[in-house]
Phi, psi and omega in degrees: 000340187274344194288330205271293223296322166280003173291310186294315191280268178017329205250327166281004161264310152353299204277311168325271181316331158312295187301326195273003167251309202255303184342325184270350185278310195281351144332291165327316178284324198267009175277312170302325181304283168006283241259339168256346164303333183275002197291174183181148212286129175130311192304132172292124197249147128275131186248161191310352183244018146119031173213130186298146170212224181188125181287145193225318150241168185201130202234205203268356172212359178227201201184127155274120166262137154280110151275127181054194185313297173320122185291349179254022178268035163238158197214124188285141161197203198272137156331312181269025163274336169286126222236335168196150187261146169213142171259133104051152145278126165291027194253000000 
């Protein structure tokens, strides 16, 4: 019987670590997805090494950003360089 009772805690602390590490990582993931099914030629990127840009195109795994004023300032690069989306203001 002590053999069974350790066994039950072992598999609720498993199951523990489980809801508190990976759920909330893949939450996360399906957050990013949203967010880039949702990108869109116009949208303002923050990309992973800290720099705003203006999305100018979009193909099924990368994105051209435009930075700062300058029109020869663009760059191709991977979808998952994007760290974050801001849409336009409607007004």
């Amino acid at each position: 019987m002590d053999m069974i009772s350790m066994l039950i805690v072992w598999i609720a602390v498993l199951a523990l670590m489980w809801f508190l590490l990976m759920r909330p990582q893949k939450k996360e993931q399906k957050r990013v997805q949203a967010m880039l099914a949702s990108m869109e030629v116009g949208d303002t990127a923050l990309t992973t090494s800290g720099f705003y840009g203006v999305i100018i195109d979009i193909t099924d795994e990368d994105v051209i950003v435009e930075f700062g004023n300058n029109k020869n300032c663009r760059i191709p690069m991977q979808k998952a360089a994007i760290a974050q989306i801001e849409k336009p203001n409607a007004e």
